[in-house]
N, C-alpha and C positions, 0 to 999 in steps of 0.2 A: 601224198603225191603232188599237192599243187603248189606248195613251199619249192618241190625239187623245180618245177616248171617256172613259177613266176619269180622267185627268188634269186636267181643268178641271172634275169631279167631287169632285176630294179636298177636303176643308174640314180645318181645324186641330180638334180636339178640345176644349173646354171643360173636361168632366172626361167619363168615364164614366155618372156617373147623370143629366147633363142631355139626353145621346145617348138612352143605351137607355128614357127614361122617356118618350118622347115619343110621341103617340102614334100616328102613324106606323110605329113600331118595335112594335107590341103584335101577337102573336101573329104574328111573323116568326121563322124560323132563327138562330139565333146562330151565324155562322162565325169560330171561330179558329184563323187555319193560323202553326203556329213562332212564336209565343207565346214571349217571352224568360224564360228559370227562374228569373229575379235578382230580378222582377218579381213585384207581387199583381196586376200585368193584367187576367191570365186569371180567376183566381179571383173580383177584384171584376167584373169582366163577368158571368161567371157566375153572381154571388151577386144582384147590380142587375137582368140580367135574368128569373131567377127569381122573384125579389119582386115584381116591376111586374105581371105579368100572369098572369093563369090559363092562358091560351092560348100562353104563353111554353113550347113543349113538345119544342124540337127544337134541339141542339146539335150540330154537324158541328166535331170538333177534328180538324187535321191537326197532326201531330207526333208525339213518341216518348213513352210508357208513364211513368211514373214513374219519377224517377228519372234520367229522360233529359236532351235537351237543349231540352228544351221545357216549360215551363209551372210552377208549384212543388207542392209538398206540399200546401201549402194547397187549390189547384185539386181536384187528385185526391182528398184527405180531403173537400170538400164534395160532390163527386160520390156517392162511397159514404156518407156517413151521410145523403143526402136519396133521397126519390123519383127517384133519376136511376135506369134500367136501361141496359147497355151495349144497341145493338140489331146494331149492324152493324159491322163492321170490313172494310177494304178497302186494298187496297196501291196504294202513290203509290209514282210513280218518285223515286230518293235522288239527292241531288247530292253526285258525287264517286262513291268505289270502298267506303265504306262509310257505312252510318246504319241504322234501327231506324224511321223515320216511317212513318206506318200515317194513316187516314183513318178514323177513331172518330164513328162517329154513335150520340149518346144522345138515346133520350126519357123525358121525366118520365110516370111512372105518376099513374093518374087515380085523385087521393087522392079526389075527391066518393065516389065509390063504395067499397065496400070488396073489391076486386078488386085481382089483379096485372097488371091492362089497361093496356098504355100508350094515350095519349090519343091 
């Protein structure tokens, strides 16, 4: 049943900033689960949704820590030199007998104010 549901759902991608700029997409979640490392993916998702909207404040990455086999350096360096705080971390079941994927939700701190409040 969920082939029938998400499957005639999928569309081809154009790029990244003509998706996440729309406005539709403004003040929604950014989910990126296994994000390929070889890739700026993750990062320019990250970097596109951030810019477009103030209300852009909630990232859910599933995957492994830096380093790992998920996402690059880039991803994780713009994390830490912006407003991102970690908030929550949560264990996802691994496929196969071993792996390191974890379920990372970061929210952006509410720069209007001069507080360490996420928004």
């Amino acid at each position: 049943p969920h082939r029938l549901f998400f499957f005639p759902k999928v569309r081809p991608l154009d790029s990244i900033e003509a998706t996440l700029q729309q406005w539709s997409c403004r003040g929604r979640v950014l989910m990126l689960v296994y994000p390929p490392p070889d890739s700026d993916m993750a990062f320019e998702a990250l970097r596109v949704y951030t810019e477009t909207c103030p209300q852009n404040d909630t990232v859910v990455y599933v995957g492994e820590g830096r380093r790992g086999t998920n996402a690059n350096d880039a991803f994780f360096d713009y994390l830490e030199s912006t407003d991102w705080i970690l908030w929550k971390i949560m264990p996802v079941t691994v496929f196969g007998d071993k792996g390191y994927e974890k379920l990372f939700v970061f929210k952006r701190l509410d720069s209007s104010e001069d507080s360490n409040v996420p928004r």
